[in-house]
C-alpha positions in Angstrom: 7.2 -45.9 -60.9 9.3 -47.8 -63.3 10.0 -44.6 -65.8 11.1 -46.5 -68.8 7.9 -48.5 -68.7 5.7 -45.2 -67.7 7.4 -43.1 -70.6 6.6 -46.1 -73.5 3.4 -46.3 -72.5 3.0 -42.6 -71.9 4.2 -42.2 -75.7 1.8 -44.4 -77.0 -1.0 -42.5 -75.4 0.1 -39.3 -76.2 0.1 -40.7 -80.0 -3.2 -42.4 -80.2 -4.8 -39.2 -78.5 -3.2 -37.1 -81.1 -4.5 -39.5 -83.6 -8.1 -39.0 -82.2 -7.8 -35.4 -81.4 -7.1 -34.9 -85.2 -9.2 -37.4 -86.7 -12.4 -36.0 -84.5 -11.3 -32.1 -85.1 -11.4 -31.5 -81.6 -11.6 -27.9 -80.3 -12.8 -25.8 -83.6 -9.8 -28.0 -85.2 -12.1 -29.6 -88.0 -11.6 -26.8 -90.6 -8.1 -27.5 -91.4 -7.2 -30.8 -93.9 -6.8 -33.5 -91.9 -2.9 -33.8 -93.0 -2.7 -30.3 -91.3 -4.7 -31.7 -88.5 -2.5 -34.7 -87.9 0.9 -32.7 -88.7 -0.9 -30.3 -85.5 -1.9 -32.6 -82.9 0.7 -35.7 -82.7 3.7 -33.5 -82.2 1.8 -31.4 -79.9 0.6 -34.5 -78.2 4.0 -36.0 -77.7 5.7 -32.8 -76.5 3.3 -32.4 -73.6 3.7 -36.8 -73.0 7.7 -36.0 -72.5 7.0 -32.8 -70.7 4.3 -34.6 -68.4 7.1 -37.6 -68.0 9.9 -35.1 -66.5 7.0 -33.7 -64.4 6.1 -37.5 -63.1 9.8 -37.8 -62.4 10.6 -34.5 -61.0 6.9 -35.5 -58.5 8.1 -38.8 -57.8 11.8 -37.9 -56.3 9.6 -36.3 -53.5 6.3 -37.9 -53.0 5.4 -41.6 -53.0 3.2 -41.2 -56.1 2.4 -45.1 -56.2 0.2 -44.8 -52.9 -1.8 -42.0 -54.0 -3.2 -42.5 -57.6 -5.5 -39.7 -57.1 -2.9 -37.0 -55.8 -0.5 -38.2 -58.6 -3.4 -37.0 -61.6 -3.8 -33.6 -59.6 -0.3 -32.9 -59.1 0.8 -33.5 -62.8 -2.6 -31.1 -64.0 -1.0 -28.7 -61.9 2.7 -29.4 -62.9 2.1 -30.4 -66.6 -0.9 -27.5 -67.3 0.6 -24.2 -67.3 3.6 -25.0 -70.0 2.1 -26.8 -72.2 -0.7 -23.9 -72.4 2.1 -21.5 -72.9 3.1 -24.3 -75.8 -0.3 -24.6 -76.9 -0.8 -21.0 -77.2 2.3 -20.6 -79.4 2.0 -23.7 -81.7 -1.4 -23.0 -82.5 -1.0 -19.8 -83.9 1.6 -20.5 -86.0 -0.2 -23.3 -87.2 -3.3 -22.0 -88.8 -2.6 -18.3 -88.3 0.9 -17.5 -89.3 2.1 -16.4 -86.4 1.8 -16.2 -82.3 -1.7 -15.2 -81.1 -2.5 -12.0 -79.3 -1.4 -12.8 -75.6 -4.7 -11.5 -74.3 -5.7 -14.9 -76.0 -4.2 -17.0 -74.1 -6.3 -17.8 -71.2 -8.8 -19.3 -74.0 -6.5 -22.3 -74.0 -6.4 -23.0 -70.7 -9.9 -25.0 -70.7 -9.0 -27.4 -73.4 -5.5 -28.2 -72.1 -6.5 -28.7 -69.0 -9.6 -31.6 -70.3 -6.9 -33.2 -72.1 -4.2 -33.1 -69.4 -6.5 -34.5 -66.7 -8.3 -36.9 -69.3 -3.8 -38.5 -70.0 -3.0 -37.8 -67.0 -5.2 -40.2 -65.5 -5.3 -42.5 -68.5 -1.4 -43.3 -67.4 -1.7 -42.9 -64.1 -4.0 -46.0 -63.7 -2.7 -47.9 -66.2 1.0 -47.6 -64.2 -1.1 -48.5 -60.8 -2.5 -52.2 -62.5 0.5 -54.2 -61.5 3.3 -54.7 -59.8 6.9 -54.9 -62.0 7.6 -58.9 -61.2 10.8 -60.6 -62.2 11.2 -64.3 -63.1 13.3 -67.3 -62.9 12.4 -68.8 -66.6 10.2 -67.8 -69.4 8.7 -70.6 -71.3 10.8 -73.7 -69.8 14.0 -71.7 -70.9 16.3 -70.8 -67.7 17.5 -67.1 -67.8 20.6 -66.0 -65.9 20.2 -62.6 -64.6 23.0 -59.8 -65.3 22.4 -58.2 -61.8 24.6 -60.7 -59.3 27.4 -59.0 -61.9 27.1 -55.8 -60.0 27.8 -57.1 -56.5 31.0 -56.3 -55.1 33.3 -58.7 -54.3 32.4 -59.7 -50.4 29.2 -60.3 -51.7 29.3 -62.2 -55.3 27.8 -65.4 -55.2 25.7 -64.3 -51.9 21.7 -65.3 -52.0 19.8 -61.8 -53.0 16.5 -61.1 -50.6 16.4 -57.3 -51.3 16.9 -54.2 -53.5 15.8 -51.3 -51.8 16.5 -47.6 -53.6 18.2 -44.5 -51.5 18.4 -41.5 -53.6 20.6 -42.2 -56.4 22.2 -45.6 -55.2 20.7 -49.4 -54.7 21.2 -50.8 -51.5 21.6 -54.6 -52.1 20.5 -56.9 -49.4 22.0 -60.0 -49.4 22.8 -63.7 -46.7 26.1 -62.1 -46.2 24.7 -58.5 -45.6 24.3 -55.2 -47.5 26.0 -53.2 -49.5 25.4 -49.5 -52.1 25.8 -49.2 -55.6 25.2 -46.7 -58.2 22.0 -47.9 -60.5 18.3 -46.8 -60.5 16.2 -49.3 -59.6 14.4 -49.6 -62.7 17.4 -50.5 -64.3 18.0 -52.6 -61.9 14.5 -54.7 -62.7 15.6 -55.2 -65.9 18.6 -56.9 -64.8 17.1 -58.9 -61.9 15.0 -60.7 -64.3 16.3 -64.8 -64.0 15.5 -64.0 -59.8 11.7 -64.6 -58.5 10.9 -61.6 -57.0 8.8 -58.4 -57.7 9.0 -55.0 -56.7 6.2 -54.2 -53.9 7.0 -50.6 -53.4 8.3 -48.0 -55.5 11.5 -48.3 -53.8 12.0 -51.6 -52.8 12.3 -55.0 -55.0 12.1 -58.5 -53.1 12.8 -61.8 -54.2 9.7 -63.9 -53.3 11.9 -66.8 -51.7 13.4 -64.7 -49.3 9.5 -64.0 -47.7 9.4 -65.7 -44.6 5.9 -63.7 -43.1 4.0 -60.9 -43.7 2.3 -58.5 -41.1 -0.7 -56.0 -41.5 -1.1 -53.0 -39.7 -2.8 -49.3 -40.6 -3.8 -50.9 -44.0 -0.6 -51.6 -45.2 1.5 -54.9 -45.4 5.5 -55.4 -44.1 6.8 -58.2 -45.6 9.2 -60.1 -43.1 12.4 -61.4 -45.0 15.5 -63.7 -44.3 18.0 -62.0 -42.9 15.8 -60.5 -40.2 14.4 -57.3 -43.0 11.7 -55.8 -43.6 9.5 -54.6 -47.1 7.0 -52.1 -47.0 3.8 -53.2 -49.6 2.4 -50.2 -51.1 -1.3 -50.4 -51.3 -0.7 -50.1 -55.3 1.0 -53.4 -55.4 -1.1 -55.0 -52.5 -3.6 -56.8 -54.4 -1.2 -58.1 -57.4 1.1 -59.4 -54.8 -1.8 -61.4 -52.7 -3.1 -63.1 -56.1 0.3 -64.0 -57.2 0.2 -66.0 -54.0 3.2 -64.0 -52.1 0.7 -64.1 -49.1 
């Protein structure tokens, strides 16, 4: 997942449902003024979106989240559910009663937070699956010269780029004069690769779409074959976007 993209988005949803959470008085909320109401839900809201985006990160150092949009919304209910009922719990009775609720209370919360969790949860989830995170050569007519060449080291400046593939904490940069590591996370390294062609068709690997010489399918899954004699893995998340763009 591309995490600055993921938590943007994530904080807009988390706004809009606090906007609709207060404005509808959700869950016995509707006796307090709607200022109170407002003043309640959005920080509440937004404090369980950044919670829920360390949980997606924390999920996605361990478990190829892009491939199973499903797993993804039942793992973050499980990870993001228990804290932020524990939050809930707290913030609530502050809120409209002064101070903490009884603890015996607080299984009460549980049902609510966990309707709204799944309900984001997924909300971001599929909105994250929809496409693929493509780079381009021009926007508009206007040429764009992409910061990311900058990074290579010196054997390799100037060399064509068919790859970016992420291990761990490094980039390994494949290139027509071979491959080198260096320390960036691959979605900051999108950013920077935009002025190349190329998309990212798995959560760890970006490919520059002139360096596709063949593509292969086998146990519902594509392998892209580029120069240089490499292989891309296509998640099934990015399948679909990548075959109507026209990579194959």
């Amino acid at each position: 997942m591309k995490l600055s993209g993921l938590f943007n988005r994530g904080l807009l949803v988390a706004v809009a449902a606090g906007v609709v959470l207060a404005l509808t008085g959700a869950f016995n909320s509707g006796g307090a003024p709607l200022w109170l109401r407002l003043a309640y839900w959005i920080p509440l809201m937004i404090a369980g979106g950044l919670w829920g985006h360390l949980a997606s990160w924390l999920l996605d150092r361990f478990i190829a989240l892009d491939e199973r949009p499903w797993l993804t919304v039942v793992l973050l209910t499980l990870t993001i559910t228990g804290p932020v009922v524990v939050m809930v719990w707290g913030v609530t009775g502050l809120i409209f009663n002064g101070r903490p609720y009884p603890l015996a209370s607080l299984p009460y919360f549980f049902g609510p937070v966990l309707i709204v969790t799944v309900t984001l949860s997924a909300i971001n989830v599929f909105l994250e699956k929809a496409r693929p995170v493509q780079t381009h050569a021009a926007v508009g007519g206007e040429p764009i010269t992409a910061r990311f060449p900058d990074r290579l080291p010196a054997r390799l400046k100037g060399a064509e780029i068919f790859a970016v593939q992420a291990e761990d904490h490094y980039l390994r940069v494949h290139t027509e004069r071979g491959s080198d590591l260096i320390l960036m996370r691959l979605s900051d390294a999108l950013e920077e690769l935009e002025g190349l062609e190329g998309a990212q068709t798995h959560r760890s690997w970006w490919v520059s779409k002139s360096a596709v010489k063949d593509v292969s399918r086998g146990d519902g899954r594509a392998t892209l074959s580029l120069a240089g004699g490499l292989t891309a893995p296509v998640s099934r998340r990015y399948a679909r976007a990548l075959r109507e763009a026209g990579w194959y």
